[in-house]
Structure formats: C-alpha cells, structure tokens
C-alpha positions in Angstrom: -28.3 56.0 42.5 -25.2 57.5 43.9 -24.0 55.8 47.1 -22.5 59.4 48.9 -26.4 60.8 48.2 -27.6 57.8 50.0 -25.6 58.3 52.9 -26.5 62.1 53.3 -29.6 62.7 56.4 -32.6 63.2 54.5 -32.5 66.9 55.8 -29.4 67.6 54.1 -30.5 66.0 50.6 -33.2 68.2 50.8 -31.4 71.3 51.5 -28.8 70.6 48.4 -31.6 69.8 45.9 -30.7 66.3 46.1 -33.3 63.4 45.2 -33.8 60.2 46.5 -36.6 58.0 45.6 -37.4 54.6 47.1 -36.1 52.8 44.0 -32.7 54.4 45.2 -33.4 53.4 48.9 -33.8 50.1 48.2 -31.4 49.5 45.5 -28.7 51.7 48.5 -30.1 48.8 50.6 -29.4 45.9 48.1 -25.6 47.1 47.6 -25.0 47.6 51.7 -26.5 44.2 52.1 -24.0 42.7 48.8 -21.0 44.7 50.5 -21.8 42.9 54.1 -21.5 39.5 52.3 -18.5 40.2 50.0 -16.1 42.1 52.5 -15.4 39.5 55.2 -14.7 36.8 51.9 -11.7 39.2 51.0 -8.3 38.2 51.7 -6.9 41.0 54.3 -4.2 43.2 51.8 -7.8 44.0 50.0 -9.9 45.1 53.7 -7.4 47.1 54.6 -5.7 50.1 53.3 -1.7 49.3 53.9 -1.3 51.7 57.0 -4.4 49.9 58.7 -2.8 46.4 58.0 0.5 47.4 59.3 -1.5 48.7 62.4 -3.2 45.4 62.8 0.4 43.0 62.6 1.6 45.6 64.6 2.4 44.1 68.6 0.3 45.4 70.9 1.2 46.4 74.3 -0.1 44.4 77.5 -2.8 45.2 79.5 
C-alpha cells in the first residue's frame, strides 16, 4: 500500500494504471486513523515544521 496512491481520486488511479484494492483501502484507513491518535500526543517542535512553529509563537496583531 502506498499512502500518495491512496490519496489520488479514484479517476486519476485509474487513468495512471494505478491499483487500489480494498485490502489497501482499509489498511489507508487503519494508518489515517493511527496518525489521528499519535499526532496531537507529539510535543510541538515534531507537528510543526520550524517555519510553522515560528509562525505560531509569532504575536499576532489585534482585532
């Protein structure tokens, strides 16, 4: 199972060749769900990419 596949429409898998069976839907389905459990347990400086944690501590201007 590649994940970039997965994340292709079906229409554009089928036009490249590509195939996807249910055994990689479900196993596509099994890592998103793993990767929505695990990312918010990270510590920030591994979320974020340095530019987008600089961008976060940054001040931000009043409304």
């Amino acid at each position: 199972m590649c994940v970039i596949t997965g994340l292709l429409p079906p229409v554009v898998r089928e036009r490249l060749g590509l195939t996807w069976t249910r055994r990689d839907e479900r196993r596509l389905r099994r890592f998103g769900a793993v990767v929505r459990v695990l990312v918010p347990l990270l510590p920030e400086r591994l979320r974020y990419l340095p530019t987008a944690r600089a961008a976060r501590r940054a001040p931000r201007p009043p409304r």
